[in-house]
C-alpha positions in Angstrom: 1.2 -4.1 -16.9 4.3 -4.8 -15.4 5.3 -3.4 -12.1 8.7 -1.6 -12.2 10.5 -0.2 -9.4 8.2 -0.2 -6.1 8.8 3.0 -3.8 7.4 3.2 -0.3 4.0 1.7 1.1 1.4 3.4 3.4 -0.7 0.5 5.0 -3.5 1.1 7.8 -5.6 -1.3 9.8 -9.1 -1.1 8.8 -10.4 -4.1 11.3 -8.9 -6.9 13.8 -11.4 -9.6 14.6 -10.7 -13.4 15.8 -7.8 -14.8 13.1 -8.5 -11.9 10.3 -7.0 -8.3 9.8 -8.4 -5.8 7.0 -5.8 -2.9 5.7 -6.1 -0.5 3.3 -2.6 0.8 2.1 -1.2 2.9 -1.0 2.0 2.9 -2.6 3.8 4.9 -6.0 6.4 3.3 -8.3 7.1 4.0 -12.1 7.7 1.2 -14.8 10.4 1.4 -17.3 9.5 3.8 -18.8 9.6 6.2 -16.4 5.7 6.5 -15.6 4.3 7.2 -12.4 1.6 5.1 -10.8 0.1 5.0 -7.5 -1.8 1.6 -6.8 -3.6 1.5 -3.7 -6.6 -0.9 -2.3 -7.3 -2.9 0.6 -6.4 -6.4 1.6 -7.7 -8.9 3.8 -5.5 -11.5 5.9 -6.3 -14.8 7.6 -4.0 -16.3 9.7 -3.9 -20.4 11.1 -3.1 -20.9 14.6 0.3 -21.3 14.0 0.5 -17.3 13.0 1.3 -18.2 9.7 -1.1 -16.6 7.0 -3.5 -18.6 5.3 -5.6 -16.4 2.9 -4.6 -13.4 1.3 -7.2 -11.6 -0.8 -5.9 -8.0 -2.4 -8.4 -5.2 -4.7 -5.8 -3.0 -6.1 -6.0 -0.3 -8.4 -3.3 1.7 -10.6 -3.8 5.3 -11.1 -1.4 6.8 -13.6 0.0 9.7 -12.0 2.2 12.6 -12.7 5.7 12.7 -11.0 5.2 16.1 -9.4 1.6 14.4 -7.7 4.1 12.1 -5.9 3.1 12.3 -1.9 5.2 9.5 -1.1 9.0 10.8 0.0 10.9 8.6 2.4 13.4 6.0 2.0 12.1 2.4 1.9 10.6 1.4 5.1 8.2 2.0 7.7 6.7 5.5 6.7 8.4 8.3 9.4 5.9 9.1 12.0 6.0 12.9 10.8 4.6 11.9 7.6 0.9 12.2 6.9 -1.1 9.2 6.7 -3.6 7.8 4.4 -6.7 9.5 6.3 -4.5 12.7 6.7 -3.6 12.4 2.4 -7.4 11.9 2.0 -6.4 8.8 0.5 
């Protein structure tokens, strides 16, 4: 399945330790067809010395869902602080 238009992301730090950073994040988009998903997962980073990442390893899943179960509703970007997170979405 082909990913369509991407709408905004929620991502939240799961763990820090040494070179490696664990996030779980969630984010909605529709294909061209006009249906709704909402993939969400949790990704691990490594980064060299340099900064520069390394490994990127990603478990994503894509829940068809409605349009009126949409939770996600700012413009692209950072979410707003005002805007629930994924703990507060029970995500």
């Amino acid at each position: 399945m082909g990913q369509g238009t991407r709408l905004p992301i929620d991502k939240g730090i799961v763990g820090i330790t040494g070179n490696r950073i664990a996030v779980r994040f969630a984010y909605e988009w529709h294909d061209d067809s006009g249906h709704w998903y909402r993939s969400y997962g949790n990704e691990n980073w490594e980064f060299n010395d340099h900064g520069l990442m390394m490994r990127r390893f990603a478990s994503i899943n894509d829940l068809p869902i409605k349009e009126s179960d949409r939770k996600f509703f700012w413009p692209l970007g950072r979410r707003p602080d005002d805007h629930p997170g994924l703990s507060e979405l029970e995500m």
